[in-house]
C-alpha positions in Angstrom: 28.9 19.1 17.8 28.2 21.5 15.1 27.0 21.3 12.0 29.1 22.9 9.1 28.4 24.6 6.2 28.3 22.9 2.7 30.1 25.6 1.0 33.5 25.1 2.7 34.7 23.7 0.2 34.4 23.9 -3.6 31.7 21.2 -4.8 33.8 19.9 -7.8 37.4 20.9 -6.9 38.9 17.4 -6.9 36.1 16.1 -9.2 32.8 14.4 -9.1 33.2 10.9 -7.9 35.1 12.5 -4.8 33.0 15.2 -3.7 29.9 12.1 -4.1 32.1 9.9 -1.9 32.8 12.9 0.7 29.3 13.4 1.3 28.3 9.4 1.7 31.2 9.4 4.0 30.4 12.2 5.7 26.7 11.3 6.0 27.8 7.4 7.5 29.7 9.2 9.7 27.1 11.4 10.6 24.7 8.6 11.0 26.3 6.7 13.6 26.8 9.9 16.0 23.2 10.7 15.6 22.3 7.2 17.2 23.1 9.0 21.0 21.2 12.5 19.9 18.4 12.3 22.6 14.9 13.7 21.8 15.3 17.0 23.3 18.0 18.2 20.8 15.9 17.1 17.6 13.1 18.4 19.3 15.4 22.1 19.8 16.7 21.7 16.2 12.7 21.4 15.1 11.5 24.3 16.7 14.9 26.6 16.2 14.1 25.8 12.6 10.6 26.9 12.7 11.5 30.6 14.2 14.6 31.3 11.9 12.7 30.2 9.0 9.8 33.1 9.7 12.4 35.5 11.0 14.1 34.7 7.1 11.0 35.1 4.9 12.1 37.9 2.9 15.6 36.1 2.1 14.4 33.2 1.1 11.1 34.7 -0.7 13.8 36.4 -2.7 15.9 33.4 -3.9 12.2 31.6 -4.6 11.3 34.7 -6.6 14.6 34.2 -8.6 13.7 30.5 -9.2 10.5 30.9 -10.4 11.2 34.1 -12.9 14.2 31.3 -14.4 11.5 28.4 -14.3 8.8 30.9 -16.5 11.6 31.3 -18.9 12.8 28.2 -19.4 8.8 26.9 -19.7 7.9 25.3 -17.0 4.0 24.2 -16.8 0.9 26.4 -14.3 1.6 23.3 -12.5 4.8 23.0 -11.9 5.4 26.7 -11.6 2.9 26.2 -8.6 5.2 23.9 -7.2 8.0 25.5 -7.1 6.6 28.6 -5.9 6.7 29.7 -2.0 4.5 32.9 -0.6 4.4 33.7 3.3 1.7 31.2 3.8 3.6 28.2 2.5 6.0 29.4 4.4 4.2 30.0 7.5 2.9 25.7 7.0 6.8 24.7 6.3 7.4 26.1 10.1 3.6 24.5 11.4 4.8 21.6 10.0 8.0 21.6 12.1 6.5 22.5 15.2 4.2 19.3 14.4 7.2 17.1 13.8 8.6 18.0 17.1 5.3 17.4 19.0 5.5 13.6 18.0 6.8 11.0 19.6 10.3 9.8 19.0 10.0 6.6 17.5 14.1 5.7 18.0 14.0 3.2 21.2 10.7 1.9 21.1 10.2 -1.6 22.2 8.1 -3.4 19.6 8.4 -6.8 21.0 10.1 -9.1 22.9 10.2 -11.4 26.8 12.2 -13.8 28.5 13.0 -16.8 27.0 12.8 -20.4 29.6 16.1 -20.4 29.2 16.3 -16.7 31.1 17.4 -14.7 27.8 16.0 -11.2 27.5 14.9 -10.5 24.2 14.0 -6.9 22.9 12.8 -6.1 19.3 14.3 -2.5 19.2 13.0 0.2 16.7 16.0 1.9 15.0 17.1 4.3 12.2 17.6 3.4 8.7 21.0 5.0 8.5 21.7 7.2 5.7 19.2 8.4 3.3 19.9 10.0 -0.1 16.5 11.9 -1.2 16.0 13.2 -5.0 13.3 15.5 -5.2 12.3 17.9 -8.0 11.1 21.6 -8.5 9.1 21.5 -4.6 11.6 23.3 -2.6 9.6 22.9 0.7 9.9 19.4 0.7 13.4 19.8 1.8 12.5 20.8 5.0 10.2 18.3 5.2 12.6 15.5 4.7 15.2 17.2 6.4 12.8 17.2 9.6 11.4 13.7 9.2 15.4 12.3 9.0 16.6 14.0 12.0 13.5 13.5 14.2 14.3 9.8 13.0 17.8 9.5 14.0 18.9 9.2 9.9 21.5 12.1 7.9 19.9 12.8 4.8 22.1 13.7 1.5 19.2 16.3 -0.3 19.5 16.6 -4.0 16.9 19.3 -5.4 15.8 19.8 -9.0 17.3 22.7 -10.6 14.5 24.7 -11.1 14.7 25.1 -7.1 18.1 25.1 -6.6 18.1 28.9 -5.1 15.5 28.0 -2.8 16.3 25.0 -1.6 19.6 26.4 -0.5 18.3 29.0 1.0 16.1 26.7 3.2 19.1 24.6 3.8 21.1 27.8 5.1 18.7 28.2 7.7 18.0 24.8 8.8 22.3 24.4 9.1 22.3 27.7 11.1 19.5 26.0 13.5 21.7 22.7 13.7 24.8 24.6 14.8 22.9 26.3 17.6 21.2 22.9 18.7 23.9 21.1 19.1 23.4 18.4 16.0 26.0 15.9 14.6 28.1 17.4 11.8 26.8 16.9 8.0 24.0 15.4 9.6 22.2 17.0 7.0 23.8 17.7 3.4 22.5 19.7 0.6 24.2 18.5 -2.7 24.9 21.5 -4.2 25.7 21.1 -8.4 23.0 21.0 -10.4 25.1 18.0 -12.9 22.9 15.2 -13.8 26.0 12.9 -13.2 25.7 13.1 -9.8 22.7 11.3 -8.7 24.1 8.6 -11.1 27.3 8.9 -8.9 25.7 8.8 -5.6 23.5 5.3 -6.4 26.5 3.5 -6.5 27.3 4.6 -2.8 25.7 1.7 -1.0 28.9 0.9 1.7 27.3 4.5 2.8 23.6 5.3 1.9 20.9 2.5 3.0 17.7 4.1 1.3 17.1 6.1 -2.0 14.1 8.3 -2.0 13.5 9.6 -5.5 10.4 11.9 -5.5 9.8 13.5 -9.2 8.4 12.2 -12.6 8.2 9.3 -13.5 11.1 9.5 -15.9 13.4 10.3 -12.7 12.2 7.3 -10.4 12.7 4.8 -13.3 16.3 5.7 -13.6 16.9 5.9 -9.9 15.4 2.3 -9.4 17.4 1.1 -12.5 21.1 2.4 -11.7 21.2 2.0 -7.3 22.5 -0.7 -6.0 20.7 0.1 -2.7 16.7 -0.3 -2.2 14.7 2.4 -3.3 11.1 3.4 -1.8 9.2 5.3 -4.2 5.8 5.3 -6.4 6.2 5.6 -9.9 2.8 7.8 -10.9 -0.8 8.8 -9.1 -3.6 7.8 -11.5 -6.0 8.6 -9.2 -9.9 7.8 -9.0 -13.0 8.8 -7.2 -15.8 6.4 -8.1 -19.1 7.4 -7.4 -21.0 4.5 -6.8 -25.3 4.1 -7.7 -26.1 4.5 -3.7 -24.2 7.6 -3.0 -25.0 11.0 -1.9 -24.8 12.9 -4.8 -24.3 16.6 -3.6 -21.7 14.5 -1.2 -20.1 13.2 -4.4 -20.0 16.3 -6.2 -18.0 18.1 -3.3 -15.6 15.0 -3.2 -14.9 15.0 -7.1 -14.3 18.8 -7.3 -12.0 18.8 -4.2 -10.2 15.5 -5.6 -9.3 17.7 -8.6 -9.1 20.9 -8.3 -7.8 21.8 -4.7 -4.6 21.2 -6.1 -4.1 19.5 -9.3 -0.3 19.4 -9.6 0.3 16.7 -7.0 0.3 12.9 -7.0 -3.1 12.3 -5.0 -5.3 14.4 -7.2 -8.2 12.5 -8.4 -7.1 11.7 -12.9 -10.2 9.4 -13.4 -13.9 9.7 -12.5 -15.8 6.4 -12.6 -19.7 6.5 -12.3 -22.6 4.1 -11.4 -24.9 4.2 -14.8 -27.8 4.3 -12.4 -26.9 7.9 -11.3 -24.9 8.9 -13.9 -27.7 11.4 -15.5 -28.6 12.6 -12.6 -24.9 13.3 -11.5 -22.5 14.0 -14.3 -24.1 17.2 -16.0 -23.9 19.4 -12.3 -20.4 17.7 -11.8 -19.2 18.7 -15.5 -20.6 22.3 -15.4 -18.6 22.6 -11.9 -15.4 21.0 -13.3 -16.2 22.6 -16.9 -15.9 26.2 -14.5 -13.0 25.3 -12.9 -11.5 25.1 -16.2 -11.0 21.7 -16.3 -11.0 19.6 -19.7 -13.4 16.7 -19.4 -12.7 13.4 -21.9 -15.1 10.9 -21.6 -15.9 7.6 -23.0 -19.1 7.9 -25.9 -21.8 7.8 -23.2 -20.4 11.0 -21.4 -19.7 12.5 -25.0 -23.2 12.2 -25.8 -24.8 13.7 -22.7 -22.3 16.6 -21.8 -20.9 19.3 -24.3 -17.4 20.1 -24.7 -16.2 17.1 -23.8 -13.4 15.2 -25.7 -13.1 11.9 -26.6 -11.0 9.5 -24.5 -8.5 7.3 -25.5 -7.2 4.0 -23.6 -3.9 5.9 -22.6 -6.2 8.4 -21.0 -7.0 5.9 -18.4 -3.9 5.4 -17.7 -2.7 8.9 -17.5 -1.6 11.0 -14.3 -2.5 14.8 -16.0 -1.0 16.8 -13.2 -2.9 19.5 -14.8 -6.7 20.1 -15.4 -7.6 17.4 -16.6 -10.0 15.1 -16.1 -10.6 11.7 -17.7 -14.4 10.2 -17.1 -16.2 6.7 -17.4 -19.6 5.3 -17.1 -19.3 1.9 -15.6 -22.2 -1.0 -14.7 -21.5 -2.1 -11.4 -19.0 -1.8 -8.3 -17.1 -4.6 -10.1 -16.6 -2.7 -13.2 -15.3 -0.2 -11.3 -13.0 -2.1 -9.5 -11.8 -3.7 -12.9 -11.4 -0.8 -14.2 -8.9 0.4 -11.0 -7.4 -3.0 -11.3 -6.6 -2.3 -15.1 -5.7 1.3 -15.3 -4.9 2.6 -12.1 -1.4 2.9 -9.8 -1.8 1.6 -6.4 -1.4 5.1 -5.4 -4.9 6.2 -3.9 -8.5 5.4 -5.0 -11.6 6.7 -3.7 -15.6 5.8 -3.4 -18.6 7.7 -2.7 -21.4 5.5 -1.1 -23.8 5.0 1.4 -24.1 1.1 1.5 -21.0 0.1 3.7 -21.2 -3.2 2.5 -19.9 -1.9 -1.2 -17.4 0.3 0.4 -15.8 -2.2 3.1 -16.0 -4.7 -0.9 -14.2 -1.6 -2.4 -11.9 -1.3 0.0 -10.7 -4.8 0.0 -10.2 -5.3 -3.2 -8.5 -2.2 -4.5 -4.9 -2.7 -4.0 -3.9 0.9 -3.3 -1.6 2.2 -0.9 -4.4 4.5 0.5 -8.2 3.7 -0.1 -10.8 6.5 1.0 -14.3 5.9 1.7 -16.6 9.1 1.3 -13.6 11.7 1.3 -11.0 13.4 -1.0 -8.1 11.5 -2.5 -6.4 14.5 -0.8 -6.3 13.4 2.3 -3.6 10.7 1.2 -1.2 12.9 2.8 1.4 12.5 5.6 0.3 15.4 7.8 -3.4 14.5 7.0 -3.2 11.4 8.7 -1.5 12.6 11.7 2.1 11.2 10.7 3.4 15.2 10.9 4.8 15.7 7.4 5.7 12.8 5.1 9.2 12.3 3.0 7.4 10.7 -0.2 4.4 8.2 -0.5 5.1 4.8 -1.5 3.1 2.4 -3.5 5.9 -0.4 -2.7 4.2 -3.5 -0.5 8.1 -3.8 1.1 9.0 -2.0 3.9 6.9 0.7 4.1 3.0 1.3 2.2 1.1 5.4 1.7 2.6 8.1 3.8 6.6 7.6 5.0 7.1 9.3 8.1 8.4 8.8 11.1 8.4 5.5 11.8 8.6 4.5 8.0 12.4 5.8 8.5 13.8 3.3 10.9 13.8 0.0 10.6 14.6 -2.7 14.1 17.0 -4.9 15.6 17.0 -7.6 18.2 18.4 -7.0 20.9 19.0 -10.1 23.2 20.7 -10.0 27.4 21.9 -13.3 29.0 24.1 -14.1 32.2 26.7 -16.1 30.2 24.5 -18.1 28.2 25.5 -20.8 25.6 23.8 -22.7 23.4 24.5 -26.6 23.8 21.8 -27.7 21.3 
């Protein structure tokens, strides 16, 4: 089986609500064949992928280049530019990432539970994929290699649906990652790159639940909200990272300080960069001028409640929505609290369920911290960076979800698939 290329046919030549059903369709076909593709040919497809996308660079450096000159004109943010944008060293971390992805285990097969019942039934609790998954991303065009990988290696087709901005290099990405299914043997439009950049379609395709079984939108928060209010199938996502480090009155300060700068300025145009420092009053003078001159350097914007204001210049004055608010950008909102309780209020109140951090040395606060903040990831003296699929060992990650139902943080692997029952007798029948 071979894969085939998405520009056989016109995208709109018989209209938009049958080119959307052609590539449901085709994906639920897709789908089912992938259920017998053993671990070996993922595993080929994976590592075939890696080499052609090196052995590619300059092509697809090219179409990037072409995306970001269009995003600069049409405005785009430093952030979101950075998004979009590829060099040979993102590059070079797509194909690691692959690689990585193929070293994993499979999880399609795995027993998760099961015996023999008295009555000499076999029962097995079988982990298998979703199905079909239908993944809206925006301007990061090396995410849809990511999700492309974490699908297959998962037994699930995957209808991709890039932003615009990244539509050159996201097709160039897909080129090469068709060209490595046709050589490894993968099910046909096991992998689909929706190729108009109309609005309509996504609107379209969430109607399609006869053929997709999960909607991954991964954007603004302007995007998610509509996905989760027009599908008709269930939709993992997290609406928004309000992030916080909170450095508590027993923590390391020079520890803290390394945390907090990290948090915010490793990269600041991504969901688990730290928005909102909280501080212990205790240490607060000691700790918040060296923090704000290394921010302040790093050309970020500090606004802080009237306490802050009053000991560090240049700082602007907060207002409740900048509690509240996921900057992307440098920006960094900071508050004086009283106790670990305030801080934890405050999370409570302001924050996203997305990832929250504390800086301490007492593990009695941080095991009380980390029981009672209701994030998908909590972090105990480290980065909210490290909320991050590949970070913790999953391999890549499709989108983190702040959802409680069916999958919590990083979705990898085994966040894909879903399980069955699957139960043997010798000509059983129930009598009672």
């Amino acid at each position: 089986m071979a894969i085939a290329s998405n520009n056989q046919d016109p995208p709109l030549a018989d209209g938009l609500g049958p080119y959307c059903r052609r590539l449901g369709e085709r994906a639920r076909c897709a789908a089912r064949q992938l259920r017998d593709v053993p671990t070996s040919v993922k595993n080929a497809w994976l590592l075939r992928s890696a080499d052609h996308l090196l052995r590619r660079i300059d092509g697809i450096l090219e179409a990037n280049a072409r995306d970001v000159a269009q995003g600069a004109e049409l405005g785009l943010t430093s952030a979101a530019i950075d998004r979009l944008m590829l060099n040979p060293d993102r590059i070079g971390g797509i194909a690691t990432g692959l690689r990585s992805i193929a070293s994993l285990p499979d999880p399609v097969g795995e027993i998760l539970g099961g015996g023999v019942r008295p009555n000499g039934l076999q029962i097995r609790k079988v982990r298998v994929p979703l199905g079909v998954l239908f993944f809206i991303y925006e301007s990061r065009p090396n995410v849809t290699v990511d999700a492309a990988a974490i699908a297959i290696k998962s037994g699930n087709a995957i209808l991709l649906r890039g932003g615009k901005e990244s539509l050159r290099s996201s097709s160039a990405l897909v080129s090469v990652l068709e060209e490595a299914a046709r050589e490894s043997g993968l099910p046909e439009h096991a992998i689909q790159f929706v190729e108009t950049p109309d609005r309509n379609v996504v609107g379209e395709l969430l109607q399609l639940d006869e053929c997709i079984d999960l909607v991954i939108p991964r954007g603004g928060e302007s995007l998610i909200r509509r996905v989760v209010a027009e599908a008709k199938m269930p939709v993992l996502k997290h609406y928004h990272g309000n992030c916080h480090v909170y450095v508590d009155e027993y923590a390391d300060l020079a520890v803290a300080l390394r945390i907090v700068v990290n948090a915010k300025t490793q990269r600041m145009g991504v969901c688990n960069a730290a928005e909102s420092l909280l501080v212990h009053r205790s240490v607060s003078k000691a700790f918040l001028p060296k923090a704000a001159e290394a921010l302040q350097s790093r050309g970020i914007e500090l606004r802080g409640d009237p306490q802050v204001l009053e000991w560090i210049d240049g700082v602007v004055p907060a207002t409740d929505a900048d509690w509240s608010t996921e900057y992307l950008g440098p920006i960094l909102s900071i508050r004086i609290v009283d106790s670990l309780d305030e801080a934890i209020d405050h999370i409570q109140r302001y924050g996203s369920h997305h990832t929250d951090a504390i800086v301490t040395r007492d593990i009695s606060r941080a095991e009380q911290f980390s029981r009672q903040v209701d994030s998908a990831a909590v972090m105990i003296n480290c980065s909210t960076r490290f909320h991050d699929g590949g970070e913790l060992g999953l391999g890549a990650e499709i989108g983190i979800s702040t959802d409680k139902l069916h999958a919590r943080g990083p979705c990898g692997l085994q966040e894909l698939t879903t399980y069955k029952y699957i139960v043997t007798g010798e000509g059983h029948v129930r009598e009672s």
